[in-house]
CHARMM internal coordinates of N, CA and C (Angstrom, degrees):
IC EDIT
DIST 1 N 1 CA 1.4433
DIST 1 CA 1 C 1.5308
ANGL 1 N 1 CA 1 C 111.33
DIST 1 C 2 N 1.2097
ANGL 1 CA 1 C 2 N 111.06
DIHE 1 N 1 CA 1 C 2 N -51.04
DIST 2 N 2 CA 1.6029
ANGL 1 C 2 N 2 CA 125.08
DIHE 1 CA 1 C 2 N 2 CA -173.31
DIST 2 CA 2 C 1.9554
ANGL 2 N 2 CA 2 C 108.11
DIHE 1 C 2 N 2 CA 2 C -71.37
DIST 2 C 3 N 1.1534
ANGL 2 CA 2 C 3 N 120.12
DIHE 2 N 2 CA 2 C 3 N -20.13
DIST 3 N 3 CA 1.5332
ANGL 2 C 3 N 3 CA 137.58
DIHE 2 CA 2 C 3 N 3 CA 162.30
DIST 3 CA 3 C 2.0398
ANGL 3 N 3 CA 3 C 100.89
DIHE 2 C 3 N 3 CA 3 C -80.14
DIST 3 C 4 N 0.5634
ANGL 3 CA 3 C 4 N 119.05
DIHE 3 N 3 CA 3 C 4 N -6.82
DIST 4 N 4 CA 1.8641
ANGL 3 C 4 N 4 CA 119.74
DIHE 3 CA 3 C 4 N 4 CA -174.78
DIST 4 CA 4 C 1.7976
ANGL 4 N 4 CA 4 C 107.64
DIHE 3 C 4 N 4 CA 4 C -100.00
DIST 4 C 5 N 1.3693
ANGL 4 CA 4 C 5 N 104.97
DIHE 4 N 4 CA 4 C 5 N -56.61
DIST 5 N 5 CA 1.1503
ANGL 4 C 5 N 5 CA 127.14
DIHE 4 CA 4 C 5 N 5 CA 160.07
DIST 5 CA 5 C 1.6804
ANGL 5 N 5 CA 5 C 131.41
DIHE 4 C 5 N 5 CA 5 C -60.95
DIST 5 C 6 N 0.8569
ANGL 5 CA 5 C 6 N 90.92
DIHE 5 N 5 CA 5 C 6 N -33.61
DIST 6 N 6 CA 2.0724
ANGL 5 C 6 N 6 CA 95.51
DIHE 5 CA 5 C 6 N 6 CA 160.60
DIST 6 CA 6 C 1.5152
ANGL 6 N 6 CA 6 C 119.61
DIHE 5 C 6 N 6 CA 6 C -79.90
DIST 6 C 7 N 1.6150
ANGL 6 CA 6 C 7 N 99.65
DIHE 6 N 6 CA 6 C 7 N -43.88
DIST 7 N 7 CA 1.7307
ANGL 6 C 7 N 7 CA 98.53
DIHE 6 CA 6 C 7 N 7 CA 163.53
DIST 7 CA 7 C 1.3494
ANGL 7 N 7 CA 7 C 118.35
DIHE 6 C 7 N 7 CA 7 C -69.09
DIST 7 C 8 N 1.1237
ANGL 7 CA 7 C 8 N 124.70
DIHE 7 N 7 CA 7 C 8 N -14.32
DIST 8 N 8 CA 1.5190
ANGL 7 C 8 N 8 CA 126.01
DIHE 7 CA 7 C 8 N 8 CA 167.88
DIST 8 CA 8 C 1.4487
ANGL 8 N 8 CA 8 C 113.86
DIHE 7 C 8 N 8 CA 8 C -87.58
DIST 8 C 9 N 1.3223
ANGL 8 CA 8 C 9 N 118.00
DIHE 8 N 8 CA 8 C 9 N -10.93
DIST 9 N 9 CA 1.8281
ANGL 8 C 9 N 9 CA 122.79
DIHE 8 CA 8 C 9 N 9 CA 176.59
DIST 9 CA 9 C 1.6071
ANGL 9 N 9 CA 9 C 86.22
DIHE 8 C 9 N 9 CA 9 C -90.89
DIST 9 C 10 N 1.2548
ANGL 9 CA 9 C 10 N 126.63
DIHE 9 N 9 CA 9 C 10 N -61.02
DIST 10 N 10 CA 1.4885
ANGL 9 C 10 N 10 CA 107.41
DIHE 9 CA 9 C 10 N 10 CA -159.25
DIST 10 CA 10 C 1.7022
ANGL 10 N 10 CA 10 C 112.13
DIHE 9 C 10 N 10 CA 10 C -78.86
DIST 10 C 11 N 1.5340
ANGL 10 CA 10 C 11 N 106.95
DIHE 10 N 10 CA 10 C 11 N -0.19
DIST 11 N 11 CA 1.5443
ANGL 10 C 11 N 11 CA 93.38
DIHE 10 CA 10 C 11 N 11 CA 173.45
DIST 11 CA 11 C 2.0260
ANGL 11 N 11 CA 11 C 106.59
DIHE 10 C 11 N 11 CA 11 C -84.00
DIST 11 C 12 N 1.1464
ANGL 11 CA 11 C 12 N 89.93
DIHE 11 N 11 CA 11 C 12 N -22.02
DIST 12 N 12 CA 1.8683
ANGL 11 C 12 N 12 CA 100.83
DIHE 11 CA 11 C 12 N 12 CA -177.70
DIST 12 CA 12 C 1.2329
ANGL 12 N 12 CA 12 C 96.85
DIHE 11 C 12 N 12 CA 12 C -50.77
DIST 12 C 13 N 1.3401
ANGL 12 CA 12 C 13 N 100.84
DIHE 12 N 12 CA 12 C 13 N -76.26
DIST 13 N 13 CA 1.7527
ANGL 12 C 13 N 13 CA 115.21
DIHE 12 CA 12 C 13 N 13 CA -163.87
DIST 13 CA 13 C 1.7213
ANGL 13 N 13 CA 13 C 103.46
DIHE 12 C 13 N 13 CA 13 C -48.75
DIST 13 C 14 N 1.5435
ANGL 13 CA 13 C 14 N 122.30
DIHE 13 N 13 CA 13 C 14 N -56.97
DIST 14 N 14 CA 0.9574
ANGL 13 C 14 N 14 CA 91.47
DIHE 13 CA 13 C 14 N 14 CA 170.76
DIST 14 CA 14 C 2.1971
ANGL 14 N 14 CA 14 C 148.98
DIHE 13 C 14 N 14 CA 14 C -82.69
DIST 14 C 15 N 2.0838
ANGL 14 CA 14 C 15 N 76.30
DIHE 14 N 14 CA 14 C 15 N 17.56
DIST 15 N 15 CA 1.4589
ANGL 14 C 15 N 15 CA 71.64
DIHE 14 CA 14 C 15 N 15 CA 162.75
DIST 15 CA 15 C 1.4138
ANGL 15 N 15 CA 15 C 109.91
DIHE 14 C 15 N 15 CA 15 C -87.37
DIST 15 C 16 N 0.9169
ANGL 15 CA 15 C 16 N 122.03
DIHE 15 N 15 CA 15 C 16 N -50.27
DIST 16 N 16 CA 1.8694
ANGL 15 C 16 N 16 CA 138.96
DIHE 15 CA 15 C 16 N 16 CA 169.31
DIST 16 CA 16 C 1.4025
ANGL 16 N 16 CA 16 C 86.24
DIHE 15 C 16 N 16 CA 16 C -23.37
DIST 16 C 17 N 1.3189
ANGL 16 CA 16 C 17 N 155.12
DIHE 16 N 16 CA 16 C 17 N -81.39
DIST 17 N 17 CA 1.2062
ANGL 16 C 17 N 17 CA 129.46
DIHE 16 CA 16 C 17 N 17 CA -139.72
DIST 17 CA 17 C 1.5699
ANGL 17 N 17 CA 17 C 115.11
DIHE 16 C 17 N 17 CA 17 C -90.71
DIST 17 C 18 N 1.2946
ANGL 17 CA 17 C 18 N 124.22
DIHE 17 N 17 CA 17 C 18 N -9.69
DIST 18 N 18 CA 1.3459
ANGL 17 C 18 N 18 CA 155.46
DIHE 17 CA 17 C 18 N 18 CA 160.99
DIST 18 CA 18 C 1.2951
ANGL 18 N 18 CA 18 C 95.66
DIHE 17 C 18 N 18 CA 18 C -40.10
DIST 18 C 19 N 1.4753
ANGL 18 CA 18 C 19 N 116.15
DIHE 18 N 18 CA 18 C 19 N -48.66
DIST 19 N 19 CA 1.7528
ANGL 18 C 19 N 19 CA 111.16
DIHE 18 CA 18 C 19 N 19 CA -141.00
DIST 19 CA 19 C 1.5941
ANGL 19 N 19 CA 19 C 87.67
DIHE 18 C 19 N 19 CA 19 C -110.12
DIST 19 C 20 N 1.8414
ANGL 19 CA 19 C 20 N 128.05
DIHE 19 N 19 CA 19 C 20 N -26.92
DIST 20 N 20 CA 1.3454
ANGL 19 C 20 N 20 CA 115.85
DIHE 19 CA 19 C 20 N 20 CA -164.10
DIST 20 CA 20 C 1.8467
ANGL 20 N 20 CA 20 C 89.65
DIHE 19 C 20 N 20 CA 20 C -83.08
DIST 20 C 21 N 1.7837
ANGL 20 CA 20 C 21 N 109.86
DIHE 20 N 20 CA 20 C 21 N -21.56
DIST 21 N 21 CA 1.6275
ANGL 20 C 21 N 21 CA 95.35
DIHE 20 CA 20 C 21 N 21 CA -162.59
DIST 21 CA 21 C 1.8099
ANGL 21 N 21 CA 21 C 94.00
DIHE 20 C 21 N 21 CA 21 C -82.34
DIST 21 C 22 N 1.0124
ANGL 21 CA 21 C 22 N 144.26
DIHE 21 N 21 CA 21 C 22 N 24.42
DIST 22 N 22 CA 1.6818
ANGL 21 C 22 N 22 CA 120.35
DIHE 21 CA 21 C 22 N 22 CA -168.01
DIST 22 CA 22 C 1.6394
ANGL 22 N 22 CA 22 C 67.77
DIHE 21 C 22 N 22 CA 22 C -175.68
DIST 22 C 23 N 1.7871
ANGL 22 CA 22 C 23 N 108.77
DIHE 22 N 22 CA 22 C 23 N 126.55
DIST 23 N 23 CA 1.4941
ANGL 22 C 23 N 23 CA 123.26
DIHE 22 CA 22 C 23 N 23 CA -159.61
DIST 23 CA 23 C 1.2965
ANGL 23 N 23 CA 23 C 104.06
DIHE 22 C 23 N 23 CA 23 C -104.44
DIST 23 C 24 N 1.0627
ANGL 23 CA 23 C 24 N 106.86
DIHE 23 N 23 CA 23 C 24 N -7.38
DIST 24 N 24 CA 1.4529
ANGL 23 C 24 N 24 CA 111.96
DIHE 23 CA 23 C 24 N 24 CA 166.52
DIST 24 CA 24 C 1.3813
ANGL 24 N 24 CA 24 C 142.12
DIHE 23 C 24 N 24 CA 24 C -82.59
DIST 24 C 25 N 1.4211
ANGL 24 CA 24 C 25 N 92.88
DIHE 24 N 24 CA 24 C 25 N 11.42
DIST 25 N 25 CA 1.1465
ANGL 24 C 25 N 25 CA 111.80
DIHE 24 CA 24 C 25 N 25 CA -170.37
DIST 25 CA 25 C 1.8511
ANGL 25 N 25 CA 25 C 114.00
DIHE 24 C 25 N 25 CA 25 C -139.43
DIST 25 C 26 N 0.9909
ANGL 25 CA 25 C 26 N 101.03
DIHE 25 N 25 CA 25 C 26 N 39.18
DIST 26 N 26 CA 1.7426
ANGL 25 C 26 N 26 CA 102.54
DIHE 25 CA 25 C 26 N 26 CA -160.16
DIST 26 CA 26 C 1.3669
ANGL 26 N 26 CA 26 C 93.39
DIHE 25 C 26 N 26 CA 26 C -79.99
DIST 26 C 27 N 1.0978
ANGL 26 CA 26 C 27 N 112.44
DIHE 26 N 26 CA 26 C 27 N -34.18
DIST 27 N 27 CA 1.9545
ANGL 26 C 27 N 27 CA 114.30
DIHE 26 CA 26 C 27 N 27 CA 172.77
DIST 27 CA 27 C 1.6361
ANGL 27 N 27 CA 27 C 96.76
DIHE 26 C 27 N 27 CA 27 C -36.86
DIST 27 C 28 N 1.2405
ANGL 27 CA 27 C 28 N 119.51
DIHE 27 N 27 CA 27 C 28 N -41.21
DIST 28 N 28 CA 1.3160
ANGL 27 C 28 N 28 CA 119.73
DIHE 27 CA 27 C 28 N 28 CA -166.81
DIST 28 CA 28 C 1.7162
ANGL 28 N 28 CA 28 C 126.16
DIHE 27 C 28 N 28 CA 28 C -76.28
DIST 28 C 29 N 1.0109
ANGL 28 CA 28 C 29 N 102.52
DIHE 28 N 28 CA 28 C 29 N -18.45
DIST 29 N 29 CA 1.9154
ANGL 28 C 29 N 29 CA 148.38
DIHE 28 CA 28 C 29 N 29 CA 171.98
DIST 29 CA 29 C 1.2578
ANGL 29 N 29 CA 29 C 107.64
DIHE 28 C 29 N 29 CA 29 C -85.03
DIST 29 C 30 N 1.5433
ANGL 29 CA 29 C 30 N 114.65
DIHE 29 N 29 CA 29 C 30 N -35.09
DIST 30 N 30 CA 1.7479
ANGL 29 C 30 N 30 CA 112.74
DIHE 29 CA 29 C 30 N 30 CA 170.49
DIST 30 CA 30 C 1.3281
ANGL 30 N 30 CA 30 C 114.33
DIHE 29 C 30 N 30 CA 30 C -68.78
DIST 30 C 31 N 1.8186
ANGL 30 CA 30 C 31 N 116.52
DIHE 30 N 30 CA 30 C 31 N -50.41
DIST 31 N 31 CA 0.8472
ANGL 30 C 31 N 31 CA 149.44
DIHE 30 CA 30 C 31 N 31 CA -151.56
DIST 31 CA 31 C 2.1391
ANGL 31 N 31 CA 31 C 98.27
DIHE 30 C 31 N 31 CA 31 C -75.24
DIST 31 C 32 N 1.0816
ANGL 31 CA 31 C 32 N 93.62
DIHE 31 N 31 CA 31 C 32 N -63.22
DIST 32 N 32 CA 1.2768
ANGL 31 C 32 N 32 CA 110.84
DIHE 31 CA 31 C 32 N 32 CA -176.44
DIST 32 CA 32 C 1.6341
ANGL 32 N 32 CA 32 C 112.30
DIHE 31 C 32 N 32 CA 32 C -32.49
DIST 32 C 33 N 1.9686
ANGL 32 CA 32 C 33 N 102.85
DIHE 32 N 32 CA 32 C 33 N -53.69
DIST 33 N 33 CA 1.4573
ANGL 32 C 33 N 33 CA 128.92
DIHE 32 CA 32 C 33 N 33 CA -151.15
DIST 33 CA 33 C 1.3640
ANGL 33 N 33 CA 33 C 105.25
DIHE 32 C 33 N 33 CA 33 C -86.50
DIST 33 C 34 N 1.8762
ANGL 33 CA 33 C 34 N 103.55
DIHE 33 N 33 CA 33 C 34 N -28.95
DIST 34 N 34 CA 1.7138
ANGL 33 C 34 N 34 CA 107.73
DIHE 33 CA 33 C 34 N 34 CA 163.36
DIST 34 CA 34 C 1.5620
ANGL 34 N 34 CA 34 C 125.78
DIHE 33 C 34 N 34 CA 34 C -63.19
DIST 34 C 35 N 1.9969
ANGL 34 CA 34 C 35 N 101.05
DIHE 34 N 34 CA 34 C 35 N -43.13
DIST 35 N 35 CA 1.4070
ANGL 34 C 35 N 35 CA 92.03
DIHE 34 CA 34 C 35 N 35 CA 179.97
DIST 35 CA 35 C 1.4927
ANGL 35 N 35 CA 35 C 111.17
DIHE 34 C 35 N 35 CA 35 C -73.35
DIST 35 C 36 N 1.1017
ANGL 35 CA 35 C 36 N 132.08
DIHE 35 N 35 CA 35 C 36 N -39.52
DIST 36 N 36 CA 1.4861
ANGL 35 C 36 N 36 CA 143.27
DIHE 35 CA 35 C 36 N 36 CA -164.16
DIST 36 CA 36 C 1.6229
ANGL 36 N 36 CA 36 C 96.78
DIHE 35 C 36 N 36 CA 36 C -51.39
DIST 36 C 37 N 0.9879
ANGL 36 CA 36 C 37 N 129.40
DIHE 36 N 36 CA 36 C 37 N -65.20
DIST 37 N 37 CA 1.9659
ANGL 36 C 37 N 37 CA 139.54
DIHE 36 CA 36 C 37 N 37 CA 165.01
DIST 37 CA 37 C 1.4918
ANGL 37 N 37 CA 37 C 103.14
DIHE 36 C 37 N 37 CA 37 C -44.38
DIST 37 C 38 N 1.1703
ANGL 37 CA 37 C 38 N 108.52
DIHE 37 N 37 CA 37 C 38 N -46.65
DIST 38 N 38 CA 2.1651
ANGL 37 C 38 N 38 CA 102.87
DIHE 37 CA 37 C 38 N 38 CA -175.29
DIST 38 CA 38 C 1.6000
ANGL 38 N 38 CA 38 C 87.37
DIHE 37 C 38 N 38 CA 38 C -66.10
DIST 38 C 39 N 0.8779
ANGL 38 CA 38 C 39 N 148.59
DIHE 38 N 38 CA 38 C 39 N -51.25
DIST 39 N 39 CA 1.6161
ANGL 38 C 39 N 39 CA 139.85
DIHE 38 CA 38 C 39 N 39 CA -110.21
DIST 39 CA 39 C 2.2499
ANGL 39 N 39 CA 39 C 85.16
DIHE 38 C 39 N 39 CA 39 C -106.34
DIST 39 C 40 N 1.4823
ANGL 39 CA 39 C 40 N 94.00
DIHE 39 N 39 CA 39 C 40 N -47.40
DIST 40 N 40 CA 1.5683
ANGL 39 C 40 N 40 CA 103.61
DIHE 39 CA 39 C 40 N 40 CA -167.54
DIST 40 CA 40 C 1.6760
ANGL 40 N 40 CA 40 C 98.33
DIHE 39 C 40 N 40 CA 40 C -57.50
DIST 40 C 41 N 1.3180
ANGL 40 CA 40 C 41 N 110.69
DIHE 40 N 40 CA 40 C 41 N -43.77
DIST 41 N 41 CA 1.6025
ANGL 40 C 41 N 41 CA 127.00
DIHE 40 CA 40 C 41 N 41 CA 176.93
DIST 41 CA 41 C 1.4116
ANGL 41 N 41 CA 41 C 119.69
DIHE 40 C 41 N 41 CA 41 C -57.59
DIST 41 C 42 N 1.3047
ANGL 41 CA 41 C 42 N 122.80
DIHE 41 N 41 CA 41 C 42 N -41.97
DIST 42 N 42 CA 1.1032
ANGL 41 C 42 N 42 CA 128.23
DIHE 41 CA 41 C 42 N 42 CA 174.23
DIST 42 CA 42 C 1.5286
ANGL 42 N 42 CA 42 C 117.99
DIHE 41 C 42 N 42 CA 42 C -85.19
DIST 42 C 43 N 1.2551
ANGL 42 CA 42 C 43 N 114.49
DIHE 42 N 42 CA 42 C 43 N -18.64
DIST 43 N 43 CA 1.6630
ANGL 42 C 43 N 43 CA 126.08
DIHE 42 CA 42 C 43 N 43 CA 169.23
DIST 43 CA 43 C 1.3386
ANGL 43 N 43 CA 43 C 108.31
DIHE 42 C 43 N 43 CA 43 C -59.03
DIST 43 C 44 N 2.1090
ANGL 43 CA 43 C 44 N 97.44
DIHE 43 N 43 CA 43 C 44 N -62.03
DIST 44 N 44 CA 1.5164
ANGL 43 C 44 N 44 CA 100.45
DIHE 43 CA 43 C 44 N 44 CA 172.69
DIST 44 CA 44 C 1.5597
ANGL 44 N 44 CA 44 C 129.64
DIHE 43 C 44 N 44 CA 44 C -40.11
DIST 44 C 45 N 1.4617
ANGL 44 CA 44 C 45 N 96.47
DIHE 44 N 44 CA 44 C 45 N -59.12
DIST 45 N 45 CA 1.6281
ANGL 44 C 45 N 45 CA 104.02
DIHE 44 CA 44 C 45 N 45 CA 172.65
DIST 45 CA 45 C 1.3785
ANGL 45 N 45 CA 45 C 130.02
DIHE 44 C 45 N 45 CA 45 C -39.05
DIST 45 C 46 N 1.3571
ANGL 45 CA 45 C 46 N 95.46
DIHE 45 N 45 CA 45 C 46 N -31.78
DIST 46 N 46 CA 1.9807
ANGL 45 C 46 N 46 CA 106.85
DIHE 45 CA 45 C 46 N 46 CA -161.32
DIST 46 CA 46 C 1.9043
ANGL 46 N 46 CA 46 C 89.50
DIHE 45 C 46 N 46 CA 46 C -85.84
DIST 46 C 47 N 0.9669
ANGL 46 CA 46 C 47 N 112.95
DIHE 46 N 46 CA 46 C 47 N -60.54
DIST 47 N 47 CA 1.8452
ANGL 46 C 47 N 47 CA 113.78
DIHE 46 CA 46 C 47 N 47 CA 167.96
DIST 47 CA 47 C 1.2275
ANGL 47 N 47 CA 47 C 105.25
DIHE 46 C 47 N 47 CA 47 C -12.27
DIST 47 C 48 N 1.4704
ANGL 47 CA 47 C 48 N 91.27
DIHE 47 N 47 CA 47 C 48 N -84.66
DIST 48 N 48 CA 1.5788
ANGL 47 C 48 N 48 CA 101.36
DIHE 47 CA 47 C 48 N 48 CA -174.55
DIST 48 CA 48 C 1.1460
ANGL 48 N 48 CA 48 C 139.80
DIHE 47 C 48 N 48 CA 48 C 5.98
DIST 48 C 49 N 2.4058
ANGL 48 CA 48 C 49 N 80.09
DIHE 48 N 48 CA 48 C 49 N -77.85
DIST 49 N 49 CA 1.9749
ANGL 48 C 49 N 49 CA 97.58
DIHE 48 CA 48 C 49 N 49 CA -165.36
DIST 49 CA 49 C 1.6033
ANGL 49 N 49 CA 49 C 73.43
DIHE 48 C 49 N 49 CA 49 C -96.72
DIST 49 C 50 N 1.4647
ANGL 49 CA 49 C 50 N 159.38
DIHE 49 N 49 CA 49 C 50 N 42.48
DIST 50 N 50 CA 1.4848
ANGL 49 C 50 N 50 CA 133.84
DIHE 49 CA 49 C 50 N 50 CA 131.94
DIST 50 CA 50 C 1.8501
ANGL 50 N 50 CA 50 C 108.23
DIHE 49 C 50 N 50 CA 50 C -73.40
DIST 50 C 51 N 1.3834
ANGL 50 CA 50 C 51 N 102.89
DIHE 50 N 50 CA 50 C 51 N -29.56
DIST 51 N 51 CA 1.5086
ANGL 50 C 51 N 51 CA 102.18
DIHE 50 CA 50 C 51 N 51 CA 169.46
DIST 51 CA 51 C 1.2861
ANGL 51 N 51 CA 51 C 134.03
DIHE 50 C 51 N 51 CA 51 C -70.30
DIST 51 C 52 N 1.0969
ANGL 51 CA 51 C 52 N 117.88
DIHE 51 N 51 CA 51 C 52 N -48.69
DIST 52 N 52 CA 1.2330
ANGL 51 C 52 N 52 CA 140.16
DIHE 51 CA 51 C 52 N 52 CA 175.18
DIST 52 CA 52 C 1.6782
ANGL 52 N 52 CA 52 C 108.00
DIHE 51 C 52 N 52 CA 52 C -47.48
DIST 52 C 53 N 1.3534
ANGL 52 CA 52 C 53 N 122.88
DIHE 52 N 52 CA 52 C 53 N -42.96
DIST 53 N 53 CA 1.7559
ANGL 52 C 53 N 53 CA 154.05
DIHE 52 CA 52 C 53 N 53 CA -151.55
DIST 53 CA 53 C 1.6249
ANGL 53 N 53 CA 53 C 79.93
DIHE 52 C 53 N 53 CA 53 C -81.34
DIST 53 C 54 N 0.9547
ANGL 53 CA 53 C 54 N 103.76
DIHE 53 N 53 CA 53 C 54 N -43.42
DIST 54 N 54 CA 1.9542
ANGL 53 C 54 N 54 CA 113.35
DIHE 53 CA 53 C 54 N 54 CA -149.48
DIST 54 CA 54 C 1.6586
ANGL 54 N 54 CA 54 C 103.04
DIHE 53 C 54 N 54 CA 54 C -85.28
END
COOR INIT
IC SEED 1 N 1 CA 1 C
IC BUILD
């Protein structure tokens, strides 16, 4: 699970820098910086209730 979620942090980030380096694309830099924050949030979350379970 925790290997699924890191490839999904480093595909963010490198959409995020995709979109701040080529300006035409900052939609893509929005996009990137939203999933990259959902993904860290939902990692956190999933921890959590695996602790809580346990």
């Amino acid at each position: 699970m925790w290997t699924v979620l890191w490839i999904l942090i480093v595909a963010w980030v490198v959409l995020a820098i995709i979109g701040f380096a080529i300006e035409g694309l900052l939609w893509l830099a929005a996009v990137g910086i939203t999933l990259f924050i959902g993904t860290i949030v939902f990692g956190l979350i999933r921890r959590r209730a695996g602790r809580n379970t346990a």
